[in-house]
Structures are given as structure tokens and as C-alpha cells.
C-alpha positions as CSV (number, residue, x, y, z in Angstrom):
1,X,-13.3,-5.3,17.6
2,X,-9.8,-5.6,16.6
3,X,-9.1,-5.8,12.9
4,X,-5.5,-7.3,13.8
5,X,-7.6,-10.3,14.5
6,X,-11.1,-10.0,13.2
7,X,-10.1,-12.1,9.6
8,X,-6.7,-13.6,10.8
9,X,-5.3,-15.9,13.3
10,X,-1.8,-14.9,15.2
11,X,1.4,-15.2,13.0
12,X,-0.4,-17.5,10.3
13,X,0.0,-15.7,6.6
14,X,-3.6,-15.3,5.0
15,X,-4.6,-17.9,2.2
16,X,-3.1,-16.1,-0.9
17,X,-1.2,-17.4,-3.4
18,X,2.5,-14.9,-2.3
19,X,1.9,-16.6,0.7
20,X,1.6,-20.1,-0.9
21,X,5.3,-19.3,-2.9
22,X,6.7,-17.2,-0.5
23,X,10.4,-17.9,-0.1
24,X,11.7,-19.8,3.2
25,X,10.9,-17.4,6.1
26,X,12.7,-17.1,9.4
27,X,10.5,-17.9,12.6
28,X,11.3,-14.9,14.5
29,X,10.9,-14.9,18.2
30,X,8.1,-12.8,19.9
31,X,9.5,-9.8,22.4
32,X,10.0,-11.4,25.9
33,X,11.4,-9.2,28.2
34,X,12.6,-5.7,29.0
35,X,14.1,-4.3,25.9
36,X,16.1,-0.8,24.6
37,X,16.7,0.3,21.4
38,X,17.4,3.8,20.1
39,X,14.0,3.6,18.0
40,X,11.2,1.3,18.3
41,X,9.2,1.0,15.6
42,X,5.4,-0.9,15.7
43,X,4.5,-2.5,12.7
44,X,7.0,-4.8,9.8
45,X,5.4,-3.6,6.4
46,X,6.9,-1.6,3.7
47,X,6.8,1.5,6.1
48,X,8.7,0.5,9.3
49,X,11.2,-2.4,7.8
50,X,12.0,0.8,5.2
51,X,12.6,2.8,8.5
52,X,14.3,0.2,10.3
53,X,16.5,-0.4,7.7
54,X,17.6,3.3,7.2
55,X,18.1,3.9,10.8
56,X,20.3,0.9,11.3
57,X,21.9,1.9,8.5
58,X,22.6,5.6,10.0
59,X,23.6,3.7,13.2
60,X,20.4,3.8,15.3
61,X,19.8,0.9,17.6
62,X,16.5,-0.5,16.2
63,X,13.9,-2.9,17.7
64,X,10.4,-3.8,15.2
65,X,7.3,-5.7,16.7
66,X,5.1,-6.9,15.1
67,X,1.9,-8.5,15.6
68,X,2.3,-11.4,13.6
69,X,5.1,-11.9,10.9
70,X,6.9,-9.1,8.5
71,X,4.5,-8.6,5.8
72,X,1.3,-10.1,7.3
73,X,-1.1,-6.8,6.6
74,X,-1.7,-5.1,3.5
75,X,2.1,-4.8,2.6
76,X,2.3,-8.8,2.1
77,X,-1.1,-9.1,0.4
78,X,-1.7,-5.7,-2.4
79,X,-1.6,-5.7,-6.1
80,X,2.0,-4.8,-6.1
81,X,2.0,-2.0,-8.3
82,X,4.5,0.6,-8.2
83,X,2.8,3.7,-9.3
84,X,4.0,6.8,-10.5
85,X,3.2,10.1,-8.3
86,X,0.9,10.4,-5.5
87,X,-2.7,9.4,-5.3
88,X,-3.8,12.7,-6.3
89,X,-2.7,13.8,-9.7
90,X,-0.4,16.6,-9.7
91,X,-3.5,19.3,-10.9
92,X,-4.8,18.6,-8.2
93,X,-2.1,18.7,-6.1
94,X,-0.9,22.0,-7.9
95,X,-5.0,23.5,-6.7
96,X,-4.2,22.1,-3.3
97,X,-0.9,23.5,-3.0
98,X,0.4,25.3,-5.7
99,X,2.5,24.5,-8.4
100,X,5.8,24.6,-6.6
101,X,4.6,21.8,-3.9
102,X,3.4,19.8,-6.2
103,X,6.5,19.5,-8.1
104,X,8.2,18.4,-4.8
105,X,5.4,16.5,-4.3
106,X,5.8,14.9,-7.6
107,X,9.5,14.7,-7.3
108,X,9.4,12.7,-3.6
109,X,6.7,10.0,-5.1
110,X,9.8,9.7,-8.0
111,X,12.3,9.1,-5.7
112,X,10.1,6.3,-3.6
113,X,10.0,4.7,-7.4
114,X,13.5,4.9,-8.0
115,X,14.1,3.8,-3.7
116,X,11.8,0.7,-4.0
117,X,13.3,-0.5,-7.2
118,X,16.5,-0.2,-5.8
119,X,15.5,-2.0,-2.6
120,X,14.0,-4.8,-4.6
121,X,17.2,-5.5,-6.8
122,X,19.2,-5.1,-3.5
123,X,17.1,-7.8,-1.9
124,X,16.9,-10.2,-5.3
125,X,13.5,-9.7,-5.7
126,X,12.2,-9.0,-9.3
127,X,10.3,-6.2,-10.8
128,X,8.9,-5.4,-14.2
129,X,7.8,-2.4,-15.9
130,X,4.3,-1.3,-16.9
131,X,1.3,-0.3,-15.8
132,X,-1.6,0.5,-18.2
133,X,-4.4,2.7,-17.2
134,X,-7.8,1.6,-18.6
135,X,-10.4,4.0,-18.8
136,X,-14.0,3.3,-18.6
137,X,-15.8,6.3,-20.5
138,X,-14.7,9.2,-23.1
139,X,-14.2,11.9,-21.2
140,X,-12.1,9.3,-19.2
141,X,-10.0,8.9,-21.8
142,X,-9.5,12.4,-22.8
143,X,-8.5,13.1,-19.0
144,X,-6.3,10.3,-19.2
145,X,-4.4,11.8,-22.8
146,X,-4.5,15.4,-21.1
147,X,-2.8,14.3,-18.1
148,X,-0.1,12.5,-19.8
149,X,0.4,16.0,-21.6
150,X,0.5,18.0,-19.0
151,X,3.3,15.5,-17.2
152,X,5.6,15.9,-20.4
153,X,5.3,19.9,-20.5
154,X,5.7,20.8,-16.9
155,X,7.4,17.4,-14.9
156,X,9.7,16.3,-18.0
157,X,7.7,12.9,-17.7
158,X,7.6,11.1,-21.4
159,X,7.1,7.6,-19.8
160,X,3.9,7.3,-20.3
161,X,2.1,6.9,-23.7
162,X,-2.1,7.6,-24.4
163,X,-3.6,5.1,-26.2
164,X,-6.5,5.2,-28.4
165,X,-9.8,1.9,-28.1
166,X,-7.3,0.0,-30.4
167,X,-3.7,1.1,-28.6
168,X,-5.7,-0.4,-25.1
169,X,-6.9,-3.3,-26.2
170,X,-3.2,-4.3,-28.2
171,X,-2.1,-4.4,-24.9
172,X,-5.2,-5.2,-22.7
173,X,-7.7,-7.3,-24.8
174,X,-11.1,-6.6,-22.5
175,X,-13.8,-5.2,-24.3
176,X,-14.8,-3.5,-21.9
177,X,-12.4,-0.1,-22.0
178,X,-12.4,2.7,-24.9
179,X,-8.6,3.4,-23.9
180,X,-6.3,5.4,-21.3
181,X,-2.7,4.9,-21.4
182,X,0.3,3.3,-20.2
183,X,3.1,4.3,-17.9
184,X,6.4,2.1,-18.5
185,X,8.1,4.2,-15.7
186,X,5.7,2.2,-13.4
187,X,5.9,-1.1,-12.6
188,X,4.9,-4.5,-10.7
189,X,6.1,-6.9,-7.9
190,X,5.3,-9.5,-5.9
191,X,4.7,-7.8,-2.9
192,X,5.3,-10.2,-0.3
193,X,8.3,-10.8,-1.8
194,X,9.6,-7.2,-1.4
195,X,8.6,-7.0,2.3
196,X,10.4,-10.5,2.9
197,X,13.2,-8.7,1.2
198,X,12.8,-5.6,3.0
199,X,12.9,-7.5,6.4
200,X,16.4,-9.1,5.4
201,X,17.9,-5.9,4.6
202,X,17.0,-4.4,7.6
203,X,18.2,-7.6,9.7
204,X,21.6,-7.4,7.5
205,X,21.4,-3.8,8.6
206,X,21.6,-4.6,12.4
207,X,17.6,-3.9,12.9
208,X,15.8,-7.0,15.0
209,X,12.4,-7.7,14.3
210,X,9.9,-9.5,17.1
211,X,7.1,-11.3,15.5
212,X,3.8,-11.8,17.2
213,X,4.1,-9.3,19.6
214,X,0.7,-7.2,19.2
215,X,1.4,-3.8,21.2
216,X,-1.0,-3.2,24.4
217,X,0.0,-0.1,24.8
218,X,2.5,3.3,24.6
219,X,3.4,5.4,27.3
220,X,4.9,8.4,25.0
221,X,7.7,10.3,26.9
222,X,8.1,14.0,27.1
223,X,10.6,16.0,24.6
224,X,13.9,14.3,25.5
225,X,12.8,11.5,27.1
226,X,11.9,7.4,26.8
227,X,8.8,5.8,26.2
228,X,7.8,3.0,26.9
229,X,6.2,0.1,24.5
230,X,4.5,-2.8,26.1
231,X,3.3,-5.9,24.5
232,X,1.8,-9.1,26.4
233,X,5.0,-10.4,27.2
234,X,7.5,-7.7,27.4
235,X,8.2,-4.4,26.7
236,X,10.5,-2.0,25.1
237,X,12.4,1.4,26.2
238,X,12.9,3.5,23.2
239,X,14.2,7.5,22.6
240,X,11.6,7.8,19.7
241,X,8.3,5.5,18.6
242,X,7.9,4.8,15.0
243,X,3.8,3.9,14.1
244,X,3.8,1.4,10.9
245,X,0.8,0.0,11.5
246,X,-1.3,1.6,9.0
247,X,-5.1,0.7,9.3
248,X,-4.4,-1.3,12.4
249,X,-4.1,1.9,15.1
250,X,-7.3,2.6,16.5
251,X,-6.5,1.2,19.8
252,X,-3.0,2.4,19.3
253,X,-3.6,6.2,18.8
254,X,-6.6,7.5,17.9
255,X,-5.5,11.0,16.5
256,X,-4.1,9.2,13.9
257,X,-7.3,6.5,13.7
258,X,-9.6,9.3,13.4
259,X,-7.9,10.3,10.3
260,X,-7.1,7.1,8.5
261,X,-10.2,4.7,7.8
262,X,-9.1,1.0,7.1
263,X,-10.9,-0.5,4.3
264,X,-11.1,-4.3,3.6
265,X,-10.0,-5.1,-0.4
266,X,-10.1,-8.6,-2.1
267,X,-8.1,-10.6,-4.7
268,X,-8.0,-14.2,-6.3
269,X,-5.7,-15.6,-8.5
270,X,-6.3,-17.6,-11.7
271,X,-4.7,-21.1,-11.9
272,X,-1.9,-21.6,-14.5
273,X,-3.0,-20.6,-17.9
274,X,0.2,-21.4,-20.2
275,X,-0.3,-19.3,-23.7
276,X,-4.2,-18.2,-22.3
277,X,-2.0,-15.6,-20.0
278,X,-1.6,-13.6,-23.7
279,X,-5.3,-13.5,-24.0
280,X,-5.6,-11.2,-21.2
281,X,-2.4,-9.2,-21.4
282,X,0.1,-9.3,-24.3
283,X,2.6,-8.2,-22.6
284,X,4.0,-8.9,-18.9
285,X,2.2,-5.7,-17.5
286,X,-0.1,-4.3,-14.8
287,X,-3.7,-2.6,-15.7
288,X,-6.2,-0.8,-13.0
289,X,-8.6,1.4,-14.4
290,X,-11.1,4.1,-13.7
291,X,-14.2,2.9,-11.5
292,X,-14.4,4.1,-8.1
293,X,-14.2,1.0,-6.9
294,X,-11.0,0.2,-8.4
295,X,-10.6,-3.2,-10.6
296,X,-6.3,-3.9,-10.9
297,X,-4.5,-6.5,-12.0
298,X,-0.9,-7.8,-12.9
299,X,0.6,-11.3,-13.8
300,X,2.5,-13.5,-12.2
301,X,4.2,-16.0,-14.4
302,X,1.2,-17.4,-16.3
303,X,-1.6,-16.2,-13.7
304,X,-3.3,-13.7,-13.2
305,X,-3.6,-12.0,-10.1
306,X,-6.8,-9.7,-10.1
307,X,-8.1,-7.3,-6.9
308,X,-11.7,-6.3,-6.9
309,X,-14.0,-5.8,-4.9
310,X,-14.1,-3.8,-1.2
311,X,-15.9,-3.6,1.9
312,X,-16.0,-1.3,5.4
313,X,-17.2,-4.1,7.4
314,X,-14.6,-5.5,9.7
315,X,-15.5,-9.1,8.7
316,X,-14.2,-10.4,5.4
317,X,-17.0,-12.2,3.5
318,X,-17.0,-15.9,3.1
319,X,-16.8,-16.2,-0.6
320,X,-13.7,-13.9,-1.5
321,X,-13.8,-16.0,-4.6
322,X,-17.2,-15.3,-5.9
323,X,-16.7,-11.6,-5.1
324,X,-14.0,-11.4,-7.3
325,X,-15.0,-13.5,-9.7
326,X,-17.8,-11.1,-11.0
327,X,-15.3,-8.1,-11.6
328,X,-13.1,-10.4,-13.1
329,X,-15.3,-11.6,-15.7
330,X,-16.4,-8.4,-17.1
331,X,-13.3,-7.4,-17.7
332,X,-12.5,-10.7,-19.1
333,X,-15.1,-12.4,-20.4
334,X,-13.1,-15.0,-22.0
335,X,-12.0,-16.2,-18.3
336,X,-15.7,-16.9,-17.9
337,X,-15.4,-20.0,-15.3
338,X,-11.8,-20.0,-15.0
339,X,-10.4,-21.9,-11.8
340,X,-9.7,-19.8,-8.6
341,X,-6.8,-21.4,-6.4
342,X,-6.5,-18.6,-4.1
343,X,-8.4,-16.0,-2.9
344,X,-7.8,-13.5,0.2
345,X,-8.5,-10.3,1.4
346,X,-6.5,-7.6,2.9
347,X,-6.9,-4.1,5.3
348,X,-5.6,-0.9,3.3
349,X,-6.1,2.5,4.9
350,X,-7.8,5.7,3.3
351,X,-7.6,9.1,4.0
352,X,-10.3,11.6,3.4
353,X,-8.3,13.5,0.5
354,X,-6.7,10.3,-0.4
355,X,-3.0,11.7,0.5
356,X,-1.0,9.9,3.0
357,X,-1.6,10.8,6.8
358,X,2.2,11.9,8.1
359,X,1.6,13.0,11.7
360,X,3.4,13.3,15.1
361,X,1.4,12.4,17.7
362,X,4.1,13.1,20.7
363,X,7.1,15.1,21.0
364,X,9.1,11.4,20.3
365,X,6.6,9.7,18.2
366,X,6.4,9.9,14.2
367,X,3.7,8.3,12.2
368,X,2.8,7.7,8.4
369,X,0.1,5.6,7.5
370,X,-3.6,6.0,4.5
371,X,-1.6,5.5,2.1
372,X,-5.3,5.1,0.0
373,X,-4.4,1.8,-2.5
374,X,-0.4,3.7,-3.9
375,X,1.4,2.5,-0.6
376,X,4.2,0.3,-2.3
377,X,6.4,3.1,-3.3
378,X,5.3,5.7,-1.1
379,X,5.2,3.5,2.1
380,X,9.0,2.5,1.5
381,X,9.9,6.8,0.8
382,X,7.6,6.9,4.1
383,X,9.6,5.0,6.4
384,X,13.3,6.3,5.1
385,X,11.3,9.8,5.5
386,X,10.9,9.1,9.4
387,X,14.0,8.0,9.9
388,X,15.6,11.4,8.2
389,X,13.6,13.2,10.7
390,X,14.8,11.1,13.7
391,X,18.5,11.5,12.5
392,X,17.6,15.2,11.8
393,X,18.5,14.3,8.0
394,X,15.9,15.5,5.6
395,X,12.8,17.5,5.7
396,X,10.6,14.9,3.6
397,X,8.7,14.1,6.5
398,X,7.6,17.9,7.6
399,X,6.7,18.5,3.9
400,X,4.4,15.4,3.8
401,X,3.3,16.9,7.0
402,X,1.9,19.9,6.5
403,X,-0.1,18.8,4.0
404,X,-4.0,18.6,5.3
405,X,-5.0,15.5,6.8
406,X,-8.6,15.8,8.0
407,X,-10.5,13.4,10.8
408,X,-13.9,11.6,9.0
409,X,-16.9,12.3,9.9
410,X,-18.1,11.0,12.7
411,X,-14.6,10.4,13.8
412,X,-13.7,7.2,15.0
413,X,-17.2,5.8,15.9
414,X,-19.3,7.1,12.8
415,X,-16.8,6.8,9.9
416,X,-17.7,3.1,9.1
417,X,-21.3,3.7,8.5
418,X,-20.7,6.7,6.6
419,X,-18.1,5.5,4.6
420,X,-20.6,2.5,3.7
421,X,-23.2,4.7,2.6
422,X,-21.1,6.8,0.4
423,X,-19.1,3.4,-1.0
424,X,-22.9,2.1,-2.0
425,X,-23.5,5.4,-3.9
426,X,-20.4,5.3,-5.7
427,X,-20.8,1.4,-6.0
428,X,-24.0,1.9,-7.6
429,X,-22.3,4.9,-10.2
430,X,-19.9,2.3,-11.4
431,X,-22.6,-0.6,-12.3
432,X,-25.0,1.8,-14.2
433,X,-22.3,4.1,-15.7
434,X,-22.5,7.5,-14.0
């Protein structure tokens, strides 16, 4: 089955609420046609309108397709938090790598902060700061304190703040956490928004984007010469192939598929609820905390938007609502029956050590996809990573690279069912408090 259209029909936006308020939207024509650009890149999320913009901007002819409209997968439907760091803590990264790396490391996932807050105020689109990290358990907590220590002594981080039971709750009142801390270098945004935004810039930039125009297939040329991109209707001649479709490549390029697992994750949000919005978070931030199944949330206005819930099936499950509803309620008990006026699910990719999967698959082909639930910032550095490396501009891209990316077991046929089993066990450890 493909998951471009196992939950969604062509070019129509899913049933969330960015969707509902998303600002006017140009109908962009599907690729007709024989077509050349310089660079065609396959997919119009955070990753390839990011690398679309940066190679028009370096004067690269630049043609995007898409399969339905910019920000239709997981960039136009996440929690829209802009995270400090990578997905793996920098211990970890200094045990993986050593303690040089991981300050590069550390240092790139900074600069695709500082890059997507600056793409956001370039494109009018709002962000705030804040994002509070709840912890479930003690030894949770402690981690939580350490880590923000050891950030301050040896990255010259002092953003982020541990909180005691009582700091937590001044800021998130659930009863449900015994504290954590919170990062104000991080920060929130509506993330539909930011691709829409994204999308203009690269337009303004000289990129053009083809919307639903689902790629059949990629003839990749040898070093030095043109491949080819076909869709159902036309096709395009490019000197280099950028892949930006994220979970959506397994009948793209399965080295790459084999590596990244997509994973189906589910949000609602509340209807308005004035002064209530203070009963729930007293101050305009964003929260996740520590179960392995990760409950996040942020506000918009005076709702709140709350993601919880996941699945490795390809189907969505009827009642998004009721799924989130549950988590949602025991972190908030006082929302107990609250009104849902939209709910919707959304495909992120994983990768087996949770870093990002930066690969090249041909001689003229550059990927970056898994970006494993921290893809708002990193996806943006992603795409202006790729086009450094096809204007021979940076070496962002090769450091990403050579960082271990490992197929699943079971490669592309047995991950699913593997995953699912592991997901139950850790499922289960989060409901009886393992």
C-alpha cells in the first residue's frame, strides 16, 4: 500500500485545525510536460522548500513536486515545536561519537534553531518561546536537572531552567508530573504556517513548486550526468535529485526506506477556552514529557493543541478523537469532556538510533529524512545542508552523514510487525509505570 494515499485523498489538506485557519494558498499546477532544472527536489515540507529555497537563492535552477500541496505530510500537521539539540541528548551523542562531534553536533541543531526562527520572521509567521519538559518519575527528574547541568558547563547553554513538583506545575498545572524543566531557548509554531511560509520564500527565491504530481519513478544518472524524474503526467531532467519525502519513499528508494520506518501520530484540538487556556498552561508555552510514547502539547490562541497517541499500521483509526482524548485527560483532568473540533493524524519517520537518516543514494542524489518527532528545526538545517553540498558550500551534510544509520530488522518487509511488538511493550511500560 502507499501511505501517500492510504489516510488522504490527492491535494486535499487533512481535517486539522492549521488546515482549517491556514492562510490563502496558491493552487499550484501539477507538472505537465518535459521539464529541466538544475535540481529537482521530490517532496514540499520543511526539508525540500528549505533546499529549494537555498539553491535558488545560490542561483540553482529549481523544480519541487510534490504529491499533493506544500506542507501536506508531517511538516503541515506536527506539534510545532522547535527543540533544542538533536533527538539524542548530547551524552549520548558524546558515547556515540565523542565529545568533539557532539559539540558540532550540538552546535548544527543550534544553528537550525536560530535558521528556522529566522525563516519564520522572514515569512511573517509567528513564533514563541518555551518549551517545558515534564517528567513522569524521580529519577526522571533528576536526569532532567543533570542534563541541564551538564549543557551549562560544557555547551555554554543557560536557557533552560530545572524545576522542582512545585516550579512544574506553576507553569504546567497537571498533576500528573513531579517536575523536569524548561528550555526558553526552544519554542513553538504553527507549523503549517511555517511551511506555507517556507514555500513563498522559495517561490520569491525563483524555486517553482508542482503540486499533485506523486513521482513514479527515478532514473538516477551516473557521476556527471542527468536523471530523470517522472510523474503521471510529465517528467523532469535534473543535474542532481533532492529526496524530501520523509516516511513516504519506500517505493521511491528503498536503501533509504529500509532505514527510516514511518510511524502514524495523532492530535486534536480543544475548542476555544477563553481564561480556561490558564488552567492548563500559565504561560503561552509548549510541554512534552517523558513516556515512550510521547504526550506534547502547545497553545494556539486560547486552544490547545495536544498530540498523543501512535500507531505502525498504515490505516489511521476512525476515532482520532477518542484516541486522544484519553492522554489528554490524564494530563488534564480538568478538560475532562472538553469539546474536540478537530482531530487528525499525521506520518513522521523514525530511525533505529533516533538520529536523522542523511544518505546518498546515487552519485547525483542527496537524501535526509527520520527525523524521529525533532524535524521542525532540523528538517529546515537539513534541506539548506543539501543544497551546501550541491553548491559544494558546506560540509554539514557529510558530517550528518557519517553518522550510523542502520536498516530495521526485517528490512522493509518485517519492520512494521516488529516495530508493533516492541511499541506494545513500551506502550504497556508507560500505563503501569515501568
Amino acid at each position: 500500500m502507499n501511505l501517500l494515499f492510504a489516510n488522504d485523498r490527492l491535494g486535499e489538506y487533512p481535517d486539522s485545525l492549521y488546515a482549517a485557519i491556514r492562510s490563502p494558498t496558491p493552487d499550484r499546477p501539477a507538472l505537465k510536460g518535459a521539464h529541466r532544472a538544475d535540481v529537482c527536489v521530490i517532496g514540499a515540507g520543511y526539508t525540500g522548500l528549505s533546499a529549494a529555497l537555498h539553491l535558488a537563492q545560490a542561483g540553482r535552477s529549481v523544480i519541487v513536486v510534490e504529491a499533493h500541496r506544500v506542507g501536506f505530510g508531517a511538516s503541515g500537521r506536527n506539534g510545532g515545536q522547535i527543540g533544542s539539540g538533536q533527538r539524542l541528548e548530547v551524552t549520548e551523542l558524546e558515547h556515540m561519537a565523542g565529545r568533539a562531534a557532539a559539540r558540532r553536533l550540538w552546535d548544527m541543531a543550534e544553528e537550525a534553531k536560530a535558521l528556522t526562527y529566522a525563516l519564520a520572521e522572514q515569512a511573517g509567521v509567528p513564533t514563541l518561546r518555551g518549551i517545558a519538559h515534564c517528567a513522569l518519575r524521580p529519577a526522571e527528574v533528576a536526569h532532567a536537572h543533570e542534563m541541564a547541568a551538564h549543557l551549562a558547563a560544557h555547551y555554554g547553554y543557560d536557557q533552560i531552567t530545572p524545576l522542582d513538583r512545585a516550579g512544574l506545575q506553576a507553569l504546567i498545572p497537571s498533576p500528573l508530573y513531579l517536575g523536569g524543566d524548561i528550555d526558553r531557548g526552544a519554542g513553538h509554531v504553527n507549523p503549517l504556517e511555517l511551511c506555507l511560509g517556507l514555500g513563498r520564500l522559495a517561490e520569491d527565491a525563483g524555486a517553482r513548486i508542482f503540486e499533485r504530481s506523486p513521482v513514479t519513478h527515478i532514473e538516477h544518472g551516473a557521476a556527471g550526468a542527468h536523471s530523470w524524474i517522472a510523474t503521471e503526467t510529465g517528467h523532469v531532467e535534473a543535474e542532481h535529485v533532492i529526496l524530501a519525502a520523509n516516511g513516504y519513499l519506500d517505493h521511491l528508494e528503498p536503501s533509504v526506506a529500509a532505514r527510516v520506518l514511518p510511524l502514524n501520530n495523532y492530535i486534536a484540538a480543544t475548542e476555544p477556552l477563553g481564561k480556561r487556556i490558564r488552567e492548563v498552561l500559565a504561560e503561552p508555552i509548549a510541554a512534552h514529557d517523558t513516556k515512550f510514547v510521547v504526550n506534547y502539547w502547545r497553545p494556539h490562541g486560547d486552544r490547545l493543541v495536544f498530540g498523543g497517541g501512535e500507531t505502525v499500521s498504515y490505516r489511521f483509526p476512525r476515532d482520532i478523537a477518542a484516541l486522544v482524548r484519553r492522554p489528554l485527560e490524564q494530563v488534564y483532568p480538568q478538560l475532562k469532556g472538553v469539546r474536540l473540533t478537530h482531530a487528525w493524524g499525521g506520518t513522521l519517520a523514525i530511525t533505529m538510533n533516533r538520529m536523522p537518516c542523511f544518505r546518498r543514494p546515487a552519485p547525483n542524489c542527496l537524501s535526509a529524512s527520520g527525523y524521529s518527532g525533532h524535524g521542525v528545526a532540523m528538517a529546515t538545517l537539513a534541506g539548506k545542508l543539501m543544497a551546501q553540498a550541491v553548491t559544494a558550500t558546506g560540509d554539514g551534510f557529510d558530517v550528518m552523514a557519517a553518522l550510523p544509520c542502520h536498516i530495521f530488522p526485517g528490512g522493509s518487509h518485517l519492520r512494521f510487525p516488529l516495530l508493533a511488538v516492541g511499541m506494545a511493550w513500551y506502550g504497556l511500560r508507560d500505563r503501569i509505570g515501568l
